[in-house]
N, C-alpha and C positions, 0 to 999 in steps of 0.2 A: 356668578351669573352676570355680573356688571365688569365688560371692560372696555376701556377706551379703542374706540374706534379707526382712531389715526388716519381722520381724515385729511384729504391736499387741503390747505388755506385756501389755492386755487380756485376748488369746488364754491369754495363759500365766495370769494369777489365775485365768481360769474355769475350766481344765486342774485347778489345783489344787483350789479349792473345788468344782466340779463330783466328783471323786473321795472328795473328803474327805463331800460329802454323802451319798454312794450308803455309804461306811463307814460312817459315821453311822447310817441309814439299820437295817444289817445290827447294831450294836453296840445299837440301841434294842430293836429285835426280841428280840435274845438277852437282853437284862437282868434277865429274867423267870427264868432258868433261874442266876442268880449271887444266892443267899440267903445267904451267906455267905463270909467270907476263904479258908473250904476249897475252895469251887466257883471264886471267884476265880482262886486263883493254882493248883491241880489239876485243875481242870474235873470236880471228882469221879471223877479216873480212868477217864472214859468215852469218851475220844476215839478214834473209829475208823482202822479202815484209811485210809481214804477221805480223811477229816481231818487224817489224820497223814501222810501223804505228802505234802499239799497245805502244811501248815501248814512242816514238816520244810525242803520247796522253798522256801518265799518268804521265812523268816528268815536263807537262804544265799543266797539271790537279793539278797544288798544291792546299795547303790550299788559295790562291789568287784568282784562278779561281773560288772555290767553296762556299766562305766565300766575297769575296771581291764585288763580282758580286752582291751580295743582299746587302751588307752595301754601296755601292754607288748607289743601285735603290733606297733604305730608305733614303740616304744625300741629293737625289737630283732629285727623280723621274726617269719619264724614259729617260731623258737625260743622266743621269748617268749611268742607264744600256748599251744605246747606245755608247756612250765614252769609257766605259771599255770593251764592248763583243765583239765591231767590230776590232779594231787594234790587238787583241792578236788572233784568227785565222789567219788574214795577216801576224802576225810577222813568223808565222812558214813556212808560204808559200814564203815569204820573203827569207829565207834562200836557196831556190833552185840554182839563180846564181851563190853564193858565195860557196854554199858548191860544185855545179859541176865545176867552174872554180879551186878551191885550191884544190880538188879531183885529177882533173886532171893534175894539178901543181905539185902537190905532195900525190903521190901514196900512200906512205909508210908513212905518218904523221900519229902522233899518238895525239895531243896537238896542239893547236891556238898557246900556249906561244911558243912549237916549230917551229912553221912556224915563229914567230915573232922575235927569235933567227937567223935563216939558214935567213930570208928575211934581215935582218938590220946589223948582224955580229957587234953587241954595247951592250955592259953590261947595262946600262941604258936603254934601250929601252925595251930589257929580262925583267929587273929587275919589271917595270913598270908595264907589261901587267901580271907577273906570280903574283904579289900582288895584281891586279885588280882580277885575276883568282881565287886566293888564297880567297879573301873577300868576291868575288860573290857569291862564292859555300858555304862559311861558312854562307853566308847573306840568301843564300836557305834552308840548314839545320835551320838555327835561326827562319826563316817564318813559315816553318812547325811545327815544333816542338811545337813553339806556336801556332798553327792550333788545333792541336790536344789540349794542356793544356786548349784552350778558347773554345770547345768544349766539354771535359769532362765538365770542370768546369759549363757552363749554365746548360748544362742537366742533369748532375749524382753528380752534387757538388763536385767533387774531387778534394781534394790536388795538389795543380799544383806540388808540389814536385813529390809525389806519382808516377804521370801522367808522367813527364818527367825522373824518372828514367826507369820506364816500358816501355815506349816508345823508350827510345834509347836502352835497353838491349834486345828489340825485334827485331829493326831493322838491329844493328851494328852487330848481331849475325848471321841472315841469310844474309844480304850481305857480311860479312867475310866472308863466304864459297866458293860465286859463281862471283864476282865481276860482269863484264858489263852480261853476261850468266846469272846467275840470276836476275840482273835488268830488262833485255829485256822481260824475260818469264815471271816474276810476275808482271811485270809494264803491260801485256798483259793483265793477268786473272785481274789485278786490273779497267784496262779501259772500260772492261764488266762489271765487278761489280763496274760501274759510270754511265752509262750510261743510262741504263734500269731503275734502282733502283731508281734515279732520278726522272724520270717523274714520276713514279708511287708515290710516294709519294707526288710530288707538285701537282698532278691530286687532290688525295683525301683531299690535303688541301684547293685547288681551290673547292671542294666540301663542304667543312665544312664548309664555309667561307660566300657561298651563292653564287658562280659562278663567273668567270671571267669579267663577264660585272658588276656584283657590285664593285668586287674589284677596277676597274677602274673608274668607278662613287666614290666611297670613294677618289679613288687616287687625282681626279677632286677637289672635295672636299677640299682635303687638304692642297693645295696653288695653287699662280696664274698661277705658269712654271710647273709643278709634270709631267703634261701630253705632254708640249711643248718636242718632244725626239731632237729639236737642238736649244733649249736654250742653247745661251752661257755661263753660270755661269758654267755650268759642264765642258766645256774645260778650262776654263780659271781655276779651279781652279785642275783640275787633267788632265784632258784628252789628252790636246796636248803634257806634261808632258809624261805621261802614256804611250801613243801612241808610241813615242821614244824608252823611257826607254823598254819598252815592242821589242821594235825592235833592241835593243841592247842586249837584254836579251837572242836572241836567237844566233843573229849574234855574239856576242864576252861572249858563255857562253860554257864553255866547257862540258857538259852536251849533247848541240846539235853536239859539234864537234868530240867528239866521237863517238856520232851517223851517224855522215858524213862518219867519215873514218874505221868504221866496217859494212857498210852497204853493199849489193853485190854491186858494181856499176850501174848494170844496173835497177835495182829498185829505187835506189836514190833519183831521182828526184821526180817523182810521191809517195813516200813514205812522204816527205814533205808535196806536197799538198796534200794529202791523208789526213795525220795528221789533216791539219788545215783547212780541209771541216768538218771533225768529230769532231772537239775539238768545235765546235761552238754550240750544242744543250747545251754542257753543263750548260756555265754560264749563257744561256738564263733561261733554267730552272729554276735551283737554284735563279737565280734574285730574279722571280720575289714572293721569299719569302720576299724581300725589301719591296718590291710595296703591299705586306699583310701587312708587320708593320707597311709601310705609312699610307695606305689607314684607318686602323683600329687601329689607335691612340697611338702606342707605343712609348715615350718618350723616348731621350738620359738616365734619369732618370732610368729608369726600365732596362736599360743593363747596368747601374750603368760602374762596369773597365772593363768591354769587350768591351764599346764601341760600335759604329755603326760595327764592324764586329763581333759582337755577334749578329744579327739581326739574321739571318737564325737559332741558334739553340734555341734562343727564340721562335719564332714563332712555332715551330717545338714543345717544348718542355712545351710548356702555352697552346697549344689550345685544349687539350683535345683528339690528337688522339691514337688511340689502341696501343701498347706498340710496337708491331711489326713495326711499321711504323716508330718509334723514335728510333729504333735501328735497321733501316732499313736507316733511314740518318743518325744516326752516323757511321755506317759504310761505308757509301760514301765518310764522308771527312775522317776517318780513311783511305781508300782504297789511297784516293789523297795524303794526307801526307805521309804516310808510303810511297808510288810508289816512290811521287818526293825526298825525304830524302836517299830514295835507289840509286836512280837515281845519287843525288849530292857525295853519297859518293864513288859511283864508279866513276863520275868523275873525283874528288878528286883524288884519287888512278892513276889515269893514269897521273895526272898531278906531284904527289908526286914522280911515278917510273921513268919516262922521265925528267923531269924539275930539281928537285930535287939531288936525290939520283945517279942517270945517269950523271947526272952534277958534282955532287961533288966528286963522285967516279966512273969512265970510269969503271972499272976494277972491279967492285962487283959481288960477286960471286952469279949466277941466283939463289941460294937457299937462298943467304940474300935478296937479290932486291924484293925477291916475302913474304917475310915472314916482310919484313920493308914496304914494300908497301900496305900489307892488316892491318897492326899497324896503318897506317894511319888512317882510316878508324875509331877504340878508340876512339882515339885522337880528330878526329874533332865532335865524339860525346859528348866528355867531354865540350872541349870547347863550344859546343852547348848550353849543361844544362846549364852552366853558366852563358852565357848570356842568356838565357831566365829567368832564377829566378830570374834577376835582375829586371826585371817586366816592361821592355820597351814598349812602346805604339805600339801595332799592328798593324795599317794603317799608322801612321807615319815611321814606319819601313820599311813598303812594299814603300810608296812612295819617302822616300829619297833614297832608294837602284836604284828606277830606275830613278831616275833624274840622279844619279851620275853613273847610268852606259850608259847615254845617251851621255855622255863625249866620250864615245869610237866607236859609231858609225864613223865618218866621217875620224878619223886617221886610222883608221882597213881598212875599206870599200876602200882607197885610198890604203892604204896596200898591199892588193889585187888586186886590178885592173887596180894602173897608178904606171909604174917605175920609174917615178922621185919621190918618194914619199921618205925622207930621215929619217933617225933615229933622227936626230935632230927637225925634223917639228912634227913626229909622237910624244914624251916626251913634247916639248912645246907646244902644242894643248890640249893634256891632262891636264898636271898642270894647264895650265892659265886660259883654259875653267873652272874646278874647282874654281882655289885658286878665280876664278872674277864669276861665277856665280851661285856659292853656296853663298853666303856672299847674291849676289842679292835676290833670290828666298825666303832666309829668313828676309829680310828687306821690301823687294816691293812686291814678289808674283812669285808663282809659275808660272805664262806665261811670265813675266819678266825676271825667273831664267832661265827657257830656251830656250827664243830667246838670251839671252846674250850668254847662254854655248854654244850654236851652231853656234850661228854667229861667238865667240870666234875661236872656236874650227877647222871651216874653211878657219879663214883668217890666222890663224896661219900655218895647214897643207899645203896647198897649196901656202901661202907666202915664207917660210922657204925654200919651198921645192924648188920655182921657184929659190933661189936666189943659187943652187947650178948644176951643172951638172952633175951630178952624175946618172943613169941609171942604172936598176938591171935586171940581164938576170934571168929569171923565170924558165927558165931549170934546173939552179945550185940544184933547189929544189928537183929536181928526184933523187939523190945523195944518199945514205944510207939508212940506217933505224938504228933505236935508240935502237930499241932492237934485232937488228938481233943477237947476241950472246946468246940470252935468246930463239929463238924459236928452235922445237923443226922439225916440216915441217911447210911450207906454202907457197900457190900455189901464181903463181904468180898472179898480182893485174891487171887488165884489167880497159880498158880505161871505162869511166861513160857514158852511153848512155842518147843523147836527151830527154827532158822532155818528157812524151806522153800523 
């Protein structure tokens, strides 16, 4: 049933540059409306509903959502699909409390690291969470980037070199232009073209295939648990992991937190769940290309170094369908990676102009601050290529990233919302939860590595914290703003209305 397709290379450059044009395209348009670092990296806190739900979808629509969803329905049936598609919609509906309470805390925030500076007033504490920031957002550009290289490569054979210089001289070009303004509006037209395109494609291959009730009968077939969707083999060996990691990914990712605090306020809330009621057909979709390569016999063997998340463009790219259709899903996950890599590097950029550059130098002149802050931007493309040619394992990557950002859920989250929480509990909760459940997780096992990091991770924060008296008035937070020298107007910032 599976054979390669033998498509032009061709097909696939023009897939890419063809998209990266029509971005381009939208990032020139908007550049007129980015006068400055403030509109840059907050969009002058003007981004709508409409914006925001769209923008919110396509920086969680990465190459994980889209690729990762069918290489854990192929690892482990449809447990594995259920493990990974259910927790990453909650993780973004998850964010609602914390971004309307720090919203309202703090108006004028620009950056998590800045709240975690103005909250603790301790160089370590900063120090901590802006290299937690700093690696998350590189760790998002490194996932994608290899999204797209394992993507070209199953379907059009290309040079992952090739693949990854085009890829970042496409992306780093139109987000130069337009910062968060351009991510918002293309990360929009990228989440329409996910969405639809999608099922159309898994329809016709649910057709080729011989229907949905076979697929499943094959899947039956093909071991004892494939069909059980709460066998525990799947949590135990990703999912409760996952799960976490996935709920730290939004809550201490600066990616979402600048979407908090350029959002209108009163959208806010419902812009969140909004997100993550629509972000859920996706990976269902996509899955259950898994559950095809289960079901009809595809070996680790036959994805040879892609790996279980080369499963979706195999299937896509062996089974024989019309050309349109395979270059109708490659540019789904093109659409996802490209969004979320825009996405991380305007992140990036508001964390390099406030944390950074603002820190080191109060006093930089708004025409250096904006012309060093979009440099960033290069920078963390370089550093991308680089670690991605160095040819790291793709689901091992996605999964130690969110184990080890599962570390910052419970010191953030207290951060937030209980004032005895001290700079010293916050720094030792982090380390120790690591330096003792990272060593675990690769010795014992992933459910091992973090019930330790978590249980770690709370007896520290809240032990630490108990043993001092110390108390933080949450007011001090309404106090300045980091770039008020750099804008240019801006209206003032109104309280966040209740969810609705």
């Amino acid at each position: 049933m599976f054979h390669p397709s033998n498509l032009s290379p061709g097909i696939g450059i023009a897939l890419m540059l063809g998209l990266g044009a029509l971005m381009f395209v939208v990032a020139f348009a908007v550049r007129t409306m980015v006068r400055n670092t403030h509109d840059f990296v907050i969009a002058d806190r003007r981004i709508g509903f409409g914006f925001g739900v769209g923008s919110v979808i396509a920086v969680w629509t990465w190459s994980m959502a889209v690729m990762m969803s069918s290489a854990q329905a192929f690892s482990f049936g449809t447990s594995g699909l259920l493990w990974f598609v259910v927790p990453n919609g909650l993780a973004v509906m998850v964010m609602v409390p914390f971004a309307l309470r720090l919203r309202r805390q703090m108006p004028a925030g620009y950056t998590i690291v800045e709240f975690i500076r103005q909250r603790f007033q301790n160089k370590p504490a900063t120090t901590v969470m802006l290299v937690a920031m700093l690696l998350g957002l590189l760790a998002e550009i490194f996932i994608n980037l290899f999204g797209v290289v394992l993507v070209m490569g199953v379907v059009f054979g290309l040079d992952p070199t090739a693949v990854l210089i085009l890829t970042l001289l496409t992306v780093t070009v139109y987000s130069y232009f337009g910062g968060l303004w351009t991510s918002a509006i293309t990360a929009t037209f990228n989440t329409l073209l996910i969405t639809v395109p999608a099922a159309i494609v898994v329809l016709f291959v649910l057709q080729k295939v011989g229907g949905p009730e076979l697929v499943f009968q094959k899947v039956d077939e093909a071991g004892a648990n494939t069909l059980d969707a709460f066998d525990g083999s799947a949590a135990a060996a990703f999912g409760i992991s996952l799960a976490l990691g996935l709920l730290a990914s939004t809550m201490a990712d600066q990616t979402f937190w600048q979407k908090a605090w350029a959002l209108k306020p009163a959208s806010m809330g419902r812009t969140f769940v909004w997100a993550g009621l629509w972000f859920y057909p996706i990976p269902i979709v996509l899955g259950l290309l898994g559950l095809v390569g289960l079901g009809f016999g595809v070996t680790p063997e036959d994805l040879g170094d892609a790996g279980a998340g080369g499963i979706g463009p195999y299937v896509i790219s062996h089974l024989g369908l019309p050309v349109i259709l395979i270059a109708l899903y490659v540019l789904i996950i093109l659409n996802a990676c490209y969004s979320s890599i825009d996405g991380a590097f305007s992140a990036l950029s508001s964390v390099v102009a406030v944390d950074i550059l603002k820190q080191a130098k109060p006093d930089i002149a708004p025409k250096s601050l904006f012309r060093y802050t979009k440099t960033s931007i290069l920078v963390a493309g370089v550093i991308g290529g680089i670690v991605v040619s160095s040819g790291i394992d793709y689901v091992e990557l996605v999964t130690t990233v969110f184990f080890l950002k599962a570390a910052l859920i419970i010191p953030l989250g207290l951060a937030i919302f209980w004032k005895r929480m001290t700079s010293t509990a916050f720094v030792a909760s982090l380390v120790l939860a690591i330096a003792v459940g990272y060593p675990v997780r690769q010795y014992v096992g992933e459910l091992a590595g973090i019930i330790t990091l978590e249980g770690i991770s709370l007896v520290a924060a809240v032990g630490i914290s108990l043993l001092s008296r110390q108390t933080f008035d949450y007011g001090s937070l309404r106090r300045g703003d980091a770039l008020a020298g750099d804008v240019i107007t801006e209206a003032p910032v109104a309280e966040p209305d209740p969810v609705r």
